[in-house]
N, C-alpha and C positions, 0 to 999 in steps of 0.2 A: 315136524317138517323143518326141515333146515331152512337157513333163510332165503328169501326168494331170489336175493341176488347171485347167490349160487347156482341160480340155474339161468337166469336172467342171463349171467355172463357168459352162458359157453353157447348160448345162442347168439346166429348169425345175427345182427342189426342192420343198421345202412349206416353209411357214412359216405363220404363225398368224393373222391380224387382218381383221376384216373391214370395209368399209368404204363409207361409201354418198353420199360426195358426190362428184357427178360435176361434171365444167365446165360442165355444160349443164343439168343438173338433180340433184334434192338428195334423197334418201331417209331417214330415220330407220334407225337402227342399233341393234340391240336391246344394254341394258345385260345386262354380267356380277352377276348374282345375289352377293349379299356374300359370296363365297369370300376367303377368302386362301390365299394361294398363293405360292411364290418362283419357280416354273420356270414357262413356257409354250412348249407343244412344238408343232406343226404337223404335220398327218397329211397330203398330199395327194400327188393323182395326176395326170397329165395330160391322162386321159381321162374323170375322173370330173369332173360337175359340182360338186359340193359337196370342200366342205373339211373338217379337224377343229381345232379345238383343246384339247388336254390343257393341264390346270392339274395341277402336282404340288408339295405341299408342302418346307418343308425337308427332310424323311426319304424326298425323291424317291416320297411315295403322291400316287397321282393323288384329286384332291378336287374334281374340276368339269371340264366336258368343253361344248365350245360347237359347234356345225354352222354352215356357212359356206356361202352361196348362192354362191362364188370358187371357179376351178379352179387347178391347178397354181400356187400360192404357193411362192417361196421365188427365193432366189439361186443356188445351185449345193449342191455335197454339201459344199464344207469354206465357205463363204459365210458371211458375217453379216448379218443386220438394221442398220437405222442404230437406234439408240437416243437419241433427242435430245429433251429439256424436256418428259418426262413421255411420250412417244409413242414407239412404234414402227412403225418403216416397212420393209415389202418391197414386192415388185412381185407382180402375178399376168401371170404370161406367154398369159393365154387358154384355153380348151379345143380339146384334140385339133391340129388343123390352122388350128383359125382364130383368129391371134396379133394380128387387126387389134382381137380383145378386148381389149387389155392394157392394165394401169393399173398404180396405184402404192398402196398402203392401208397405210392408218395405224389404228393403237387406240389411243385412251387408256391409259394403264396404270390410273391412279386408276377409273375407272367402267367401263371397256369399250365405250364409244363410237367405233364405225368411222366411217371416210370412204374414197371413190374417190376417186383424181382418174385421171381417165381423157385418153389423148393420141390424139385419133381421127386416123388415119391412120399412125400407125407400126404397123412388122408384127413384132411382138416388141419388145423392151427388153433390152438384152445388160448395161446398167449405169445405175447410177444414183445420186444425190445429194441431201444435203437438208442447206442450210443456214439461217440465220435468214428469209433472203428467200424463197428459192426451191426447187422442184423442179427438179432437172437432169436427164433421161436419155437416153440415144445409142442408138443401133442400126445399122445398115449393111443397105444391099442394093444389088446392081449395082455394086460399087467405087464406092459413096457411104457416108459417113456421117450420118446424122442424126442433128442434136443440136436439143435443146426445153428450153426450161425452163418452167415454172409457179412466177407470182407469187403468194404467199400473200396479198398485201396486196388486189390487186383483180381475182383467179381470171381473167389470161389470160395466154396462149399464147403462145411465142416461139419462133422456127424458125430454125435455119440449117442451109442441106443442104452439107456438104466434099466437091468434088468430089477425084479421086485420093489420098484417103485409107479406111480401111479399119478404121476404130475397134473391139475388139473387149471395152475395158473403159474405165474413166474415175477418176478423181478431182478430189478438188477442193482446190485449196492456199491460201489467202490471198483466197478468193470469184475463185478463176482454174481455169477448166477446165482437167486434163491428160487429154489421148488419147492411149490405147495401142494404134497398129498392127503388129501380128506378123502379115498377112495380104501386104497388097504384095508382099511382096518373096519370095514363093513358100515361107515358110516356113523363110525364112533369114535374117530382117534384123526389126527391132524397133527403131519410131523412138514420141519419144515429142512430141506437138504441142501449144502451146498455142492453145485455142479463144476466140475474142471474141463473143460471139452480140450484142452490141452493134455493133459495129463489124463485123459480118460479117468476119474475119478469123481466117486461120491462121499461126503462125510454129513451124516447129522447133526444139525445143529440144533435144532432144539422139539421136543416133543412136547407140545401144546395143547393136546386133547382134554386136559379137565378142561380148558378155558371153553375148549369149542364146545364142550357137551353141556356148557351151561346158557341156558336162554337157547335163543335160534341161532346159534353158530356162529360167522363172521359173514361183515358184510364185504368190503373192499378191502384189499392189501394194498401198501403204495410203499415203496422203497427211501430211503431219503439220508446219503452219510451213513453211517455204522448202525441204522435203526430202520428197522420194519415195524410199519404201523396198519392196527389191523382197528378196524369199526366191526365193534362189540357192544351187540345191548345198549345200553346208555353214558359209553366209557371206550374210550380207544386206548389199547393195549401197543406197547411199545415195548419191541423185543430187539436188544441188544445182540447182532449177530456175533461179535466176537466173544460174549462170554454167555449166551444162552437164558438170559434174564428179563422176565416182563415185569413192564412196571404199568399200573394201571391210568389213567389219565381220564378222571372223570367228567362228563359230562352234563351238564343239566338240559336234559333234551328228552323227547320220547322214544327214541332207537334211532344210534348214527346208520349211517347205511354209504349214499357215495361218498368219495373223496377224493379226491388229488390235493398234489404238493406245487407251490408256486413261491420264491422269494421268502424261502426261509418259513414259510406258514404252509398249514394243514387244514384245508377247506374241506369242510362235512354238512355232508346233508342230514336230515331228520326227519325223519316221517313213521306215521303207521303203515309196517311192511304188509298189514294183512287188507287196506284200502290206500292202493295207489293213485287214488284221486284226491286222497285227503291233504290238508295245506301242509305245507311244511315248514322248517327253520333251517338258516344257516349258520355253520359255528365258524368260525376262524383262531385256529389255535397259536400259538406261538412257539417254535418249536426249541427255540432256545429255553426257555422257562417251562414250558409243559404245560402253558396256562391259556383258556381261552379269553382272549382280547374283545370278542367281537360278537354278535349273535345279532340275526334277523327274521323276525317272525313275517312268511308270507303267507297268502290267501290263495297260495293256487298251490297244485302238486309241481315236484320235481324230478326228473330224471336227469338231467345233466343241468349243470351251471359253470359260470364264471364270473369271479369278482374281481371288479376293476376299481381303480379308486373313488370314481362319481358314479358308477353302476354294475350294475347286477342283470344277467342276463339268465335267463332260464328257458329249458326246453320242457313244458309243461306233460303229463302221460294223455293229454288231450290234444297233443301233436300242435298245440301254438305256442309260441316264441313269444317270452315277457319281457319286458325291459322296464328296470326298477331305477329311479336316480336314488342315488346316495345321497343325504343331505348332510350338511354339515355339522346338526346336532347326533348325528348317524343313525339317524334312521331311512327307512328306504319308502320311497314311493311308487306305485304302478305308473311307468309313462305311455310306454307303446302296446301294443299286441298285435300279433297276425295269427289267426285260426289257419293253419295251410289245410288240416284236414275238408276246413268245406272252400277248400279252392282243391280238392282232387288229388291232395297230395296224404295219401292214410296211413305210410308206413316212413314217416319224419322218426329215424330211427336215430339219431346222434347227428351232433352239431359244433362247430369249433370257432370261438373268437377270434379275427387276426388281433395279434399281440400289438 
């Protein structure tokens, strides 16, 4: 079995923001009431129409709660939100069966002002992007890929369909698409392609399948500068897009698995993939040196985190929200918790720090 976060990700989750400008037409978006708040957690389901979002203070209390005309928000169980110039972005994969709903929503952080932007005719969204210019996102059906992007500057639409390949996630390196296929090749090979939606064009960059076929696969991809970094086994692999080169970047950990990039570091998580309740560690790598700097062993599971200079925030797979202080010998301590699950809240699916 491949690793679980493989599949983890191409499932819908929740996540929080709602948002109401579509390519085709434009709806007002109701402001957040002057709460402050540090956490925003996302309650949602796949089958239900509406959505939730929890606001919860630094002491992890919930202080304002907003309802969502969106279904199934979110990236996957260990997924993040993009966080970029005051906004956050996820996708909504649609209700139920019909994925030909699916868009991209952004909030404000500062007022709570949502927007859609919506890709009529893709059927799901498996991954996605957002840089200065653009929205990116891909999806696949029939051994095609589809890739779109949306320009911010004058709200249209950019298509390019890859025939024989089989995209099942993406990044973005230097405003240069990477696609990740682990499908082709029956589940034993893992190539990674550079996309041109300009130039309608694909080139290979690098084929990667002995790495994946060894252990459970890969956990997260995250882009960062001229390097793609993939959580492997007990070691993050660091693939060189312009000359096609890994290099391995050891770990002393039990299996990385999530990650994200923040201020020049590489935050990984660690856990047993085959019990998602068991404790975890966090690594913090340095991505100048290749070396990790940092490590914290906790007592609860992880599915999503964030480290901030005096804390560590985590969204536990028991659906409660931890908050660790950092101390100045750097080690971490348990401060807050909220259980949302036994306040009625069961599918706390992904959650986002304001910055």
């Amino acid at each position: 079995m491949k690793r679980l976060a493989n599949a983890a990700t191409r499932v819908g989750i929740c996540f929080v923001i709602i948002l109401c400008f579509s390519l085709t037409a434009c709806e007002k978006g109701t402001k957040d009431s002057q709460v402050s708040y540090q956490y925003g957690l996302i309650s949602s389901y796949e089958q239900d129409a509406t959505s939730k979002v929890l606001y919860l203070d630094k002491q992890a209390n919930i202080v304002g709660k907003k309802k969502l005309k969106i279904s199934n928000i979110g990236a996957g169980s260990y997924g993040y939100p993009i966080i970029k110039d005051g906004y956050v972005y996820e996708r909504s994969q649609g209700q139920g069966f019909d994925k030909k709903n699916c868009a991209i929503i952004s909030m404000n952080l500062s007022n709570g002002e949502v927007k859609k932007y919506k890709f009529p005719g893709l059927v799901g969204i498996s991954a996605f992007a957002v840089t200065d210019t653009y929205i990116y996102v891909v999806t696949n059906l029939n051994y095609k890929t589809y890739l779109e992007r949306y320009c911010f500057e004058n709200d249209t639409i950019e298509k390019y369909v890859i025939e024989d390949v089989i995209a099942t996630d993406m990044c973005v390196c230097q405003e240069k698409v990477y696609l990740f296929d682990e499908v082709s090749g029956d589940g034993k090979s893992y190539k990674v392609y550079c996309a041109d939606i300009t130039s309608q064009s694909t080139r290979l960059v690098a084929d990667i399948s002995s790495y994946y076929n060894e252990g459970d696969g890969f956990g997260f991809q995250v882009g960062y500068g001229k390097n793609i970094y993939f959580t492997h086994n007990d070691e993050i692999l660091k693939l060189n897009v312009e000359t096609g080169k890994v290099k391995s970047i050891p770990l002393d950990c039990k299996e990385a698995f999530g990650a994200y990039i923040a201020d020049g570091k590489l935050y990984v998580s660690s856990c047993d993939i085959f019990d998602i309740d068991s404790p975890a560690d966090i690594l913090i790598v340095d991505l100048s040196t290749d070396t990790v700097t940092q490590s914290y062993h906790l007592e609860t599971s992880v599915m999503q985190f964030y480290v901030s200079k005096d804390h560590l925030s985590v969204l536990g797979s028991d659906n409660t929200l931890y908050i660790y202080e950092i101390t100045n010998e750097g080690e971490c301590k348990l401060q807050y918790k909220n259980n949302l699950e036994e306040k009625g809240y069961d599918f706390i699916m992904s959650f986002y720090e304001k910055p």
